[in-house]
PLY file of the C-alpha trace (Angstrom):
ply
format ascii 1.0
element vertex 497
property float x
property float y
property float z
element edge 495
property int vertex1
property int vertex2
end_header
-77.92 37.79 -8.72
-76.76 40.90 -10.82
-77.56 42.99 -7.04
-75.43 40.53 -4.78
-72.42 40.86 -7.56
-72.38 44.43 -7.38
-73.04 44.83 -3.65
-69.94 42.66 -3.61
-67.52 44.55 -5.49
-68.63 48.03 -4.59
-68.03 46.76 -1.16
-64.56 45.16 -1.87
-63.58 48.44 -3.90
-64.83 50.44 -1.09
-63.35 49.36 1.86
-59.56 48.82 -0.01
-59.67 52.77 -1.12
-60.80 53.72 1.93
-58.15 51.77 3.70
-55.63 53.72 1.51
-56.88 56.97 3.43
-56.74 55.58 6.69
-53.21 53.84 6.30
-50.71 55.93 7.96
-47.60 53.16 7.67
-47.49 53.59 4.15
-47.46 49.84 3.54
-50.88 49.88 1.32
-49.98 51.98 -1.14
-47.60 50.16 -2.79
-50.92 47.34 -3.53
-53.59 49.67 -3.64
-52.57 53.24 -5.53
-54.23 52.05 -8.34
-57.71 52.33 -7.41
-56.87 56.15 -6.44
-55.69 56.03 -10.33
-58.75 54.40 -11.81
-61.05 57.28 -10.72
-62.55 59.48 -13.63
-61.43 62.74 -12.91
-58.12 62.04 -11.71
-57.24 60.00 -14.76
-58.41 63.32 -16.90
-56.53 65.29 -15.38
-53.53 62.69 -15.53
-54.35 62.35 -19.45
-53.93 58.97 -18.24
-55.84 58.36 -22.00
-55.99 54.32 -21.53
-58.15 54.27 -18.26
-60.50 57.39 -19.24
-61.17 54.78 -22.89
-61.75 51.84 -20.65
-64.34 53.89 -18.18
-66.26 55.19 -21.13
-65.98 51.80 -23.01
-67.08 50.32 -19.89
-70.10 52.49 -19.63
-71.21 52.39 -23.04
-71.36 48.29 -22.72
-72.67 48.48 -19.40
-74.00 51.65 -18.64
-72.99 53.60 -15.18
-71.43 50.47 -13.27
-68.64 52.84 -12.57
-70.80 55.53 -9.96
-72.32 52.10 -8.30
-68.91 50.49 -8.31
-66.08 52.03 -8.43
-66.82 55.87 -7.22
-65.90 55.47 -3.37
-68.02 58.40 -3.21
-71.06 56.42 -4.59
-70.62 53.41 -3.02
-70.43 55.94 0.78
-73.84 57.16 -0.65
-75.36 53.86 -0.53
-74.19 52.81 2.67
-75.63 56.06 4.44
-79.20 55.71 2.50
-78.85 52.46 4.42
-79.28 54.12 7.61
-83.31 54.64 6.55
-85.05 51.89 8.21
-88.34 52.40 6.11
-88.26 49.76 3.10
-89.82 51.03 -0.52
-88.70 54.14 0.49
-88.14 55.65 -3.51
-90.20 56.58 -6.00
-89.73 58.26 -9.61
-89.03 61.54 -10.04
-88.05 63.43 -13.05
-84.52 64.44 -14.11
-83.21 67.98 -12.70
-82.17 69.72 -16.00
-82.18 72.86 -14.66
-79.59 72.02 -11.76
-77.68 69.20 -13.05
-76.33 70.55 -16.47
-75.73 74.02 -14.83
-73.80 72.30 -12.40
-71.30 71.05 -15.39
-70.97 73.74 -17.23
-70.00 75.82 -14.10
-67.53 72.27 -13.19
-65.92 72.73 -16.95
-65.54 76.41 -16.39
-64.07 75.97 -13.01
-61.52 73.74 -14.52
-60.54 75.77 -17.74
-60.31 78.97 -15.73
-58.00 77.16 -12.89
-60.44 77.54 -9.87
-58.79 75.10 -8.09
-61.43 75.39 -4.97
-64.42 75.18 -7.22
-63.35 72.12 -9.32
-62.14 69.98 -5.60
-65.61 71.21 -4.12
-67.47 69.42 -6.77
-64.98 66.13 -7.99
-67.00 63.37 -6.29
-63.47 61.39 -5.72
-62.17 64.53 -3.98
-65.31 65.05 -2.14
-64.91 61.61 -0.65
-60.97 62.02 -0.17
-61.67 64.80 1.95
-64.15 62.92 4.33
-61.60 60.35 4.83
-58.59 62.23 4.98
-60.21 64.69 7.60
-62.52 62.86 9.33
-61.92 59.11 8.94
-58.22 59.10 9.55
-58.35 60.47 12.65
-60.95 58.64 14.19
-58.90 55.79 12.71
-55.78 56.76 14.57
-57.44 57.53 17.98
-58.62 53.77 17.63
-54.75 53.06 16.70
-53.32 55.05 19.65
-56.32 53.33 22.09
-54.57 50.29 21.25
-50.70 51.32 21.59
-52.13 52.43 24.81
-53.34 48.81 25.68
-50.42 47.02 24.19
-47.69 48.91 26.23
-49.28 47.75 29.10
-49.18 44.29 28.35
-45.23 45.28 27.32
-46.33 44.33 23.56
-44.78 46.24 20.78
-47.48 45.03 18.12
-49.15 49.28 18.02
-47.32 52.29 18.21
-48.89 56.01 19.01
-49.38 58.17 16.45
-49.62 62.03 15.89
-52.99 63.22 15.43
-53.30 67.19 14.69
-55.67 69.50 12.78
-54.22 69.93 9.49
-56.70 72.28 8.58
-60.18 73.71 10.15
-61.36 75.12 7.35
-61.12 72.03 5.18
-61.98 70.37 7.88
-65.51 72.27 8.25
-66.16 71.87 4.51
-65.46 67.75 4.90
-68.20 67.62 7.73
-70.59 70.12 5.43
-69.84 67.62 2.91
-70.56 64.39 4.69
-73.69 66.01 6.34
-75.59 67.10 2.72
-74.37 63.93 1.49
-76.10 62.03 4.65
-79.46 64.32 4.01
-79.19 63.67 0.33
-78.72 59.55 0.33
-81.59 59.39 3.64
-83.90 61.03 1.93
-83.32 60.39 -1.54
-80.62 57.92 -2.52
-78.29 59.05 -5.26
-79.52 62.54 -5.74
-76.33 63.65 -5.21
-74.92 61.73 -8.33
-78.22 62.35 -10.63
-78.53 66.40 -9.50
-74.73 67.93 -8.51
-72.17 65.11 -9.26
-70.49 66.12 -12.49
-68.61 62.94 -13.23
-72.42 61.43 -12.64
-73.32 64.07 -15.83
-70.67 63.33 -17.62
-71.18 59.49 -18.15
-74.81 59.81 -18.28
-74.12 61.25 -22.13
-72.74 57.47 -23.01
-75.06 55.52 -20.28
-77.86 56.61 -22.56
-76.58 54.21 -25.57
-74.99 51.89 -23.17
-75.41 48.60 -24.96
-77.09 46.58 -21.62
-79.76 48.19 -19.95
-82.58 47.87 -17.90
-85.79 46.75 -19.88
-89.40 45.84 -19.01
-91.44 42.85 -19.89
-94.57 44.09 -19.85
-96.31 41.08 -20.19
-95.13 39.96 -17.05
-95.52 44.05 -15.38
-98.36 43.88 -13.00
-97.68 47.84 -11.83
-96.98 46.75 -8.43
-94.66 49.48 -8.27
-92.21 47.44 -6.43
-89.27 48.70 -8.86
-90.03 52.37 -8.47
-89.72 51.88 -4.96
-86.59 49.97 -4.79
-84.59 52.45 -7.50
-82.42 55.38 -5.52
-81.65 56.83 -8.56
-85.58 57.46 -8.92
-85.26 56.96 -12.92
-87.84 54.32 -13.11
-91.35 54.65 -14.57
-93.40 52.18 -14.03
-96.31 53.52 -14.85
-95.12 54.31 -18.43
-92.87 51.46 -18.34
-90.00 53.24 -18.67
-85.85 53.83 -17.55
-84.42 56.85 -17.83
-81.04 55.40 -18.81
-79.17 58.63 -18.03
-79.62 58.51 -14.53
-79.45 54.29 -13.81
-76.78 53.23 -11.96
-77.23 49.74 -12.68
-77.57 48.51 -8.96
-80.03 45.90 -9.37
-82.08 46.80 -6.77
-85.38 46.69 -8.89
-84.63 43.27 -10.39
-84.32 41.70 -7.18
-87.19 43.15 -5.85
-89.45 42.64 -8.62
-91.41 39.07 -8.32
-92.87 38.87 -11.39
-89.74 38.76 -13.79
-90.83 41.70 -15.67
-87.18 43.21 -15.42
-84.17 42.04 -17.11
-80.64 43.49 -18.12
-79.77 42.83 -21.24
-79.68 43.88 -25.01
-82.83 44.53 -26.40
-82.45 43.89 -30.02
-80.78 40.33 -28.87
-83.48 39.49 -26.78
-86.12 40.08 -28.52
-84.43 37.94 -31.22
-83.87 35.23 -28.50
-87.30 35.66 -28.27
-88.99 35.28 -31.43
-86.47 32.38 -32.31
-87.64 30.86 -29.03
-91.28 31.51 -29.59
-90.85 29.85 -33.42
-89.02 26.89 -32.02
-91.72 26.74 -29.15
-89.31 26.43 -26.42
-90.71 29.53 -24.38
-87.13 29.64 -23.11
-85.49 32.70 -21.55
-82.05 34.13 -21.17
-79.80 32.83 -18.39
-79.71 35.77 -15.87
-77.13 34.54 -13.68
-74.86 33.73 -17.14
-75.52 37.53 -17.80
-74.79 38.07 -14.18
-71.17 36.67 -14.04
-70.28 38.23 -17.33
-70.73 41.48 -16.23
-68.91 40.68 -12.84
-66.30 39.97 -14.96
-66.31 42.64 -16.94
-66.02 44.62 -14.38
-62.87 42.80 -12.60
-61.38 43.36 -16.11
-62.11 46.69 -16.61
-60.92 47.52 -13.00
-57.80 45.63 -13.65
-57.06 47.44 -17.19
-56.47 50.96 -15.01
-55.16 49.14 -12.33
-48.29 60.46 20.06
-47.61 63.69 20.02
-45.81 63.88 23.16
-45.19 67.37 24.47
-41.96 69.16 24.12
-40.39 70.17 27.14
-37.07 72.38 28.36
-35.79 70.12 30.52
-38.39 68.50 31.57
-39.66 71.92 33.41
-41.09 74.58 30.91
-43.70 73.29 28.29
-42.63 74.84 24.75
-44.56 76.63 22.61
-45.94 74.97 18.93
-44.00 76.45 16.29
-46.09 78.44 13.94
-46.12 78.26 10.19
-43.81 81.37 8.52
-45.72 83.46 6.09
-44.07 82.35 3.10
-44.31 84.16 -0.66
-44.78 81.08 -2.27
-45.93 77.90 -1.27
-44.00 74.89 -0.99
-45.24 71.98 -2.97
-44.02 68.55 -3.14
-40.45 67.27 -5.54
-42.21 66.08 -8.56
-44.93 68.70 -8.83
-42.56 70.85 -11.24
-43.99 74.29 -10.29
-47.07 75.78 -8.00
-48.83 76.37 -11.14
-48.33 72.73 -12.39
-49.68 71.64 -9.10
-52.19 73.75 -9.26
-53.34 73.26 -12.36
-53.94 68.75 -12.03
-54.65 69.15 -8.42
-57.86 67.50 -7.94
-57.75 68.32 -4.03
-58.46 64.33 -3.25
-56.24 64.93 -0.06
-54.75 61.44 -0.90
-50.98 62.92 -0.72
-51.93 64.36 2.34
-52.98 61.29 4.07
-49.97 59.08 3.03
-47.24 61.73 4.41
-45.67 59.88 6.95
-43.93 63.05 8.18
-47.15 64.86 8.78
-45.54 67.63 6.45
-48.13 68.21 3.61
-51.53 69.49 4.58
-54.48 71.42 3.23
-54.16 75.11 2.41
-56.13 77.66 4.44
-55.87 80.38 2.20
-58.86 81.22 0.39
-57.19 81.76 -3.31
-56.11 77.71 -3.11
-58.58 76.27 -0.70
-57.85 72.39 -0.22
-54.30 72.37 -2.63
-51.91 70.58 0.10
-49.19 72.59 0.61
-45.69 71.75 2.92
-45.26 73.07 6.16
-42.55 72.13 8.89
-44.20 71.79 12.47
-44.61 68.71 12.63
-41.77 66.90 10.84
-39.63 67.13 7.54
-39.57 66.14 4.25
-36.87 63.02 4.24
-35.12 62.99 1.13
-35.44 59.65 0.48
-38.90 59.30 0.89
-41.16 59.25 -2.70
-45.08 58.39 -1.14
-46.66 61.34 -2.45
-45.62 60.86 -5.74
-46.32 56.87 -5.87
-49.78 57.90 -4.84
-50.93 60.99 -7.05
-53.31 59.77 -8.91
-53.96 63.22 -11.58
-50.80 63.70 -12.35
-50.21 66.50 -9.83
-46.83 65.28 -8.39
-45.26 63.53 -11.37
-43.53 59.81 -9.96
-40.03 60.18 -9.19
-37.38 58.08 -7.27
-34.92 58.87 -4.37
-31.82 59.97 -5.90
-33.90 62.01 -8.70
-35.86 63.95 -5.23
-32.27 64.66 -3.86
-31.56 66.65 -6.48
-34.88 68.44 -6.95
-35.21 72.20 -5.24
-38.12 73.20 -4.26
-37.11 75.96 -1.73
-34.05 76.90 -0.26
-33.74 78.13 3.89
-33.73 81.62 5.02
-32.01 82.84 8.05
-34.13 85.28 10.28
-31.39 86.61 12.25
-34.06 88.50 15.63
-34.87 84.60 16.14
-31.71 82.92 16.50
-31.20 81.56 20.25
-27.40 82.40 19.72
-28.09 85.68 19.58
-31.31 86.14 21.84
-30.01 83.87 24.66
-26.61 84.19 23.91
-26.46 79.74 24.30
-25.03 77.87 21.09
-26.79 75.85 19.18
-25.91 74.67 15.60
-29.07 72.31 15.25
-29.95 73.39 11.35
-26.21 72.97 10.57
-26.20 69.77 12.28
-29.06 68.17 10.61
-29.04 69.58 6.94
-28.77 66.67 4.53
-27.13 68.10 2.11
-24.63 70.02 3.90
-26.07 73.51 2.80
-25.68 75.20 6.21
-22.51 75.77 8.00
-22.16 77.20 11.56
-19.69 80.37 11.14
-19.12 83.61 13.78
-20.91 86.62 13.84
-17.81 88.68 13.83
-14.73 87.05 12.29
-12.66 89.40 14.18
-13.92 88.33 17.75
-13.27 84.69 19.14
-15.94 85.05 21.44
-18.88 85.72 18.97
-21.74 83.45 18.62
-21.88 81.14 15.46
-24.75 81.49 13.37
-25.50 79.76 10.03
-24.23 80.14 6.71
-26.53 78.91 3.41
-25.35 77.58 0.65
-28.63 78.24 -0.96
-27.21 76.32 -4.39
-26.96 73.21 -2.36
-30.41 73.69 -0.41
-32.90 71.69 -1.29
-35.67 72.99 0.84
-36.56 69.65 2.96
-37.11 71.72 5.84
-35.09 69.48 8.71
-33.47 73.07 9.47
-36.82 74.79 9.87
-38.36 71.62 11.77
-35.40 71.13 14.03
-34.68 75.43 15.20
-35.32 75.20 18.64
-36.74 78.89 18.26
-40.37 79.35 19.34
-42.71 80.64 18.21
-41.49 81.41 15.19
-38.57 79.75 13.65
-35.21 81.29 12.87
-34.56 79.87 10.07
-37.90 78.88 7.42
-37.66 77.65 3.79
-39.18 79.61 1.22
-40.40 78.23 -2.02
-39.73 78.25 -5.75
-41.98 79.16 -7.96
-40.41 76.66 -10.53
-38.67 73.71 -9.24
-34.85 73.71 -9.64
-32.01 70.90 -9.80
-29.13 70.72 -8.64
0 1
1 2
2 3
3 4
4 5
5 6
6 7
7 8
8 9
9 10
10 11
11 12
12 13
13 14
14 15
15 16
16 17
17 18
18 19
19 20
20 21
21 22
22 23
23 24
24 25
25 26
26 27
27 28
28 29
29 30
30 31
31 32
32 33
33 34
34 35
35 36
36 37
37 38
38 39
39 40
40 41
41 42
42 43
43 44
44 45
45 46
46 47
47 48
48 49
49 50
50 51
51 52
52 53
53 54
54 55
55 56
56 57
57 58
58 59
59 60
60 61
61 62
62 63
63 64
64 65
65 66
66 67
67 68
68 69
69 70
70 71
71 72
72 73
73 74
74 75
75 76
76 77
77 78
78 79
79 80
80 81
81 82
82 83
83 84
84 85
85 86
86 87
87 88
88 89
89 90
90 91
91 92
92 93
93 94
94 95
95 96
96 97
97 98
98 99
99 100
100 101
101 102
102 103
103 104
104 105
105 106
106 107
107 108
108 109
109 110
110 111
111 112
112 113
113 114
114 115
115 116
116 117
117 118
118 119
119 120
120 121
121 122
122 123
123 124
124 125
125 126
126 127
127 128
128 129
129 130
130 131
131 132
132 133
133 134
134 135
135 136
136 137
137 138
138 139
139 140
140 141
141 142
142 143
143 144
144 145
145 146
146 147
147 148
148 149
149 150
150 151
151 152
152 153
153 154
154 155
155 156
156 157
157 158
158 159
159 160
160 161
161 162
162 163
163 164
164 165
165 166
166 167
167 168
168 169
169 170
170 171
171 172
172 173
173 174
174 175
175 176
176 177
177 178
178 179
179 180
180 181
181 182
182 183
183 184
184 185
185 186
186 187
187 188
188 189
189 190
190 191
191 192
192 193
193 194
194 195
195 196
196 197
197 198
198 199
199 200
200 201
201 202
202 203
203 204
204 205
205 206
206 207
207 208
208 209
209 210
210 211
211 212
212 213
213 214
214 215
215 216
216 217
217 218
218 219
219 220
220 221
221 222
222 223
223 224
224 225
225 226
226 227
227 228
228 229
229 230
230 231
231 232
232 233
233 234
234 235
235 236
236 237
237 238
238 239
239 240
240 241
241 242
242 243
243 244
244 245
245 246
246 247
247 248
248 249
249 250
250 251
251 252
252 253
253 254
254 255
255 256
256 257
257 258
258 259
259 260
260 261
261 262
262 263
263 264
264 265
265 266
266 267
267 268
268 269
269 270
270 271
271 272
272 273
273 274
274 275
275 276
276 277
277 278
278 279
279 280
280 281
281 282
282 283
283 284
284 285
285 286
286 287
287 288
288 289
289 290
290 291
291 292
292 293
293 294
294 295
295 296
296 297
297 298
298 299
299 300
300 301
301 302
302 303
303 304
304 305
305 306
306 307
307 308
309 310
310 311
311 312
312 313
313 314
314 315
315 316
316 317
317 318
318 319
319 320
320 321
321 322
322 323
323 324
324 325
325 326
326 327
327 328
328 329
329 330
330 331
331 332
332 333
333 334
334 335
335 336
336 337
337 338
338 339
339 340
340 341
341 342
342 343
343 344
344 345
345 346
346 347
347 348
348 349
349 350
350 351
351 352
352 353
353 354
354 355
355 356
356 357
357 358
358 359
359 360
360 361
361 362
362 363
363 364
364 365
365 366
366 367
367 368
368 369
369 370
370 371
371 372
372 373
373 374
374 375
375 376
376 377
377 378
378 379
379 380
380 381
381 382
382 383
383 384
384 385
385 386
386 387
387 388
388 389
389 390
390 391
391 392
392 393
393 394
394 395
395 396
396 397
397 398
398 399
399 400
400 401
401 402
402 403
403 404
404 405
405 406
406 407
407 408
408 409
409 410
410 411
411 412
412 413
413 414
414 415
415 416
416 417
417 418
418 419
419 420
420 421
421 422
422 423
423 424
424 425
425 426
426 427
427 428
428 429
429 430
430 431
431 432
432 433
433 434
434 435
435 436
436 437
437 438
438 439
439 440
440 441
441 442
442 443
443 444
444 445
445 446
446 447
447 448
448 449
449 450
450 451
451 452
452 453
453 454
454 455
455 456
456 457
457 458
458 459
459 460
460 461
461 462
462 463
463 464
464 465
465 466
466 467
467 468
468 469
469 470
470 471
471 472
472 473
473 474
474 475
475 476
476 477
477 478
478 479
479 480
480 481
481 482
482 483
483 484
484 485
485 486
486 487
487 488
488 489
489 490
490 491
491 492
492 493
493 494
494 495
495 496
C-alpha cells in the first residue's frame, strides 16, 4: 500500500513539473509554478524560510519522502532504472563517505564562492531542468509542429508551428552527459546518484537519520530471504544484520511490498513496540493497521506539498534567403527586469533553465561563456522582450528574477540601444528604413538626418538612452545582417525610469 501511494504521487508530481518545461503557451504556469518553488535548493536560495521548515519538518517525520516524491530529478531516476528488465536486481552496499560528503563540501564552497557553473552542475532540480529544457522541449515541439502540420491540412486551427532553435550547444552537450550518467547510474544501480553525488540527497540525509517513521525489521517474522535487499535501489538495506541505513532510504516501499513474510513495517519504533507489549498483555496478538499508516502519510505528503505550494525563413522579396542575425558581443550581459543586477542574478541563479523554457519570445537562453556556464542570459535573434510580458518572473523559483508586474517592467532599464553607424542600411545601401524608430515602445529612438544642412541625407536614429529600456524590438527588428546596426547593451545595475 505505502509503494502504490508513493508511485502515485511521484508520478502525479512528475509529469505536472515536467509539463511546466515542455509548455511553450505559457498557460501552465499560472497553476503549476509552485512545484518549481517547492524544490529544496531553489527555496534556499529564495530564503523562501516557510517551505525549506516544511521540507525538513517533513523529513524528520517521515524521513526522505521528498527525493522519492517530490525531486523531479528522483522520480526521472526511477523511471530509467525501470528500463532493467532483470527483477531483484539490488543488493546492499555500503555508504560512499569518501565521495558523497566531498561532494558537499565542494557544493557549499561552490555556492559561497559564487561558482555559478559548479553549484547548477550539481543542484539535482537544475540537473533535471536542463534535461527538459534542452532535450524534452524540443522533442516536445517537433511532436507539436507534426501536428500543426496535420491540422492545416484538414484546414483546422486547433495547433500552431512553433520555433525550435539551439539555444545553446554547450549546455546542450552537458544536458545529454547528464541524462546519459544518470541512465548508467539508475540501470545499474538505482539511486546512486542521490546516495553518492546528489547534494540535496546529503543534505537531508543529516535529519532522515532521526526521522521519526522509518523502516524497521521484525525479526521474528525475517526468514533472510533477501527479498528486501534486492528490491531497495538505494542499496541501504542489511538483511543479513537486519539493518537500514536510514541516511540513505528513500522511503519507496519497494521492500515492504516485496517482502512476504511481514517482517517490514514503517512506523515508530518506540510506539510499536508499545502497541506491542500492550497487545501481547491483553492477548490480542493484534498489529498496526498498515494501510491506516499508509493514507496518513499520503496525506501528509499532499499537505506538506500544498504548504509550499515555425521558423519560417526570411526572405528579400521572396528571392534572396537572409542571413541569421548574430548575437553582438556585448560588455555586460542582459538579464531579465526583476533580476536587479548581473550579480544578483548571478548570485540565486540555480541554472534550472525554467525561465528559459517559459519565454514565449524565445529571447532568454543559456550562456555559452565559460565564466557563467548555464546563467540564461537575453539575446535578440529570435524575438523581443514585450514589455508587458512578466513569465520569467512568475516562474523563478530561487529568487533570481524577483516577481514584478507590467507597468513596474515598463519602467525597469536593463540596457539601453547602441547605434553602430558601418551597419546601418541607410548608409550602406543608401535605401531608408526607420524600422527601430518605428517599433520602439517607448519612443526612445527618433529617425533624424545625417547632415542637418542637406535635405537629401539619409535619416538615421537618434537615442534617447534615458527613455530606453533595453527590450530589444530595435535590435530584433534592424533589417541589417549579419550583424545588427543597432544592439542593446546592458546595465550592470538595473535602472528606472
Amino acid at each position: 500500500m505505502l509503494r502504490k501511494i508513493r508511485t502515485f504521487l511521484a508520478a502525479v508530481l512528475f509529469v505536472l513539473i515536467t509539463l511546466l518545461f515542455l509548455d511553450f503557451t505559457g498557460t501552465l504556469h499560472q497553476w503549476l509554478s509552485w512545484l518549481a518553488k517547492v524544490q529544496f535548493l531553489p527555496a534556499v536560495m529564495a530564503l523562501n524560510v516557510v517551505v525549506v521548515v516544511a521540507l525538513l519538518v517533513l523529513t524528520l517525520v517521515f524521513g526522505r519522502i521528498y527525493c522519492s516524491i517530490i525531486c523531479p530529478l528522483g522520480v526521472f531516476q526511477d523511471i530509467l532504472a525501470r528500463f532493467r528488465r532483470k527483477k531483484n536486481k539490488y543488493s546492499y552496499s555500503k555508504e560512499v563517505r569518501w565521495l558523497r560528503y566531498p561532494v558537499l563540501v565542494v557544493f557549499i564552497i561552490a555556492a559561497v564562492a559564487g561558482i555559478g557553473s559548479l553549484f547548477q552542475l550539481l543542484a539535482p532540480y537544475s540537473a533535471y531542468g536542463r534535461i527538459a529544457t534542452m532535450i524534452f522541449q524540443p522533442v516536445w515541439k517537433a511532436g507539436n509542429n507534426i501536428l500543426a502540420f496535420l491540422a492545416e491540412r484538414a484546414d483546422s486551427y486547433a495547433f500552431y508551428t512553433v520555433d525550435t532553435w539551439m539555444r545553446s550547444l554547450p549546455v546542450l552537450i552537458i544536458a545529454a552527459v547528464t541524462l546519459v550518467v544518470l541512465f548508467v547510474l539508475a540501470w545499474r544501480g538505482g539511486r546512486t546518484y542521490c546516495n553518492t553525488i546528489c547534494p540535496v540527497g546529503t543534505i537531508l540525509s543529516f535529519f532522515a537519520r532521526f526521522s521519526w517513521l522509518k523502516i524497521h525489521f521484525d525479526t521474528d517474522k525475517c526468514k533472510n530471504c533477501s527479498m528486501c535487499s534486492k528490491n531497495c535501489k538505494a542499496a541501504c538495506i542489511d538483511y543479513k544484520n537486519h539493518t537500514v541505513d536510514y541516511s540513505r532510504c528513500v522511503v519507496c516501499g519497494n521492500c515492504i511490498d516485496s517482502c512476504k513474510f511481514g517482517a517490514l513495517r514503517y512506523d515508530n519504533a518506540r510506539i510499536h513496540a508499545k502497541a506491542t507489549t500492550s497487545g501481547e498483555s491483553e492477548g490480542s496478538g493484534s498489529s498496526v493497521d498498515t494501510s491506516k499508516r499508509s493514507f496518513l502519510l499520503a496525506s501528509a505528503m499532499v499537505a506538506g506539498a500544498a504548504m509550499a505550494q515555425k521558423k519560417e525563413k526570411l526572405m528579400d522579396g521572396g528571392l534572396a534567403e537572409l542571413e541569421d542575425k548574430v548575437a553582438p558581443a556585448r560588455q555586460t550581459p542582459l538579464t531579465p527586469p526583476g533580476s536587479l543586477s548581473f550579480d544578483h542574478f548571478a548570485q540565486h541563479c540555480t541554472g534550472c533553465q525554467l525561465c528559459v523554457s517559459e519565454c514565449p519570445n524565445e529571447v532568454l537562453r543559456p550562456s555559452s561563456d565559460l565564466m557563467h556556464l548555464m546563467l540564461p542570459v537575453m539575446s535578440y535573434e529570435h524575438g523581443h522582450c514585450r514589455p508587458e510580458c512578466t513569465r520569467c518572473s512568475d516562474v523563478c523559483p530561487a529568487g533570481a528574477i524577483l516577481k514584478v508586474d507590467k507597468d513596474e517592467k515598463s519602467s525597469i532599464q536593463i540596457g539601453h540601444a547602441v547605434w553602430i553607424k558601418k551597419n546601418c542600411v541607410p548608409i550602406t545601401d543608401e535605401v531608408e528604413c526607420g524600422n527601430c524608430a518605428r517599433h520602439c515602445p517607448t519612443g526612445a529612438i527618433e529617425m533624424v538626418p545625417l547632415d542637418e544642412n542637406n535635405e537629401e541625407s539619409p535619416m538615421i536614429p537618434a537615442i534617447n538612452e534615458a527613455a530606453c529600456i533595453g527590450c530589444g524590438a530595435c535590435e530584433y527588428v534592424c533589417p541589417s545582417r549579419p550583424f545588427s546596426a543597432i544592439y542593446v547593451e546592458g546595465h550592470e545595475v538595473h535602472k528606472k525610469i
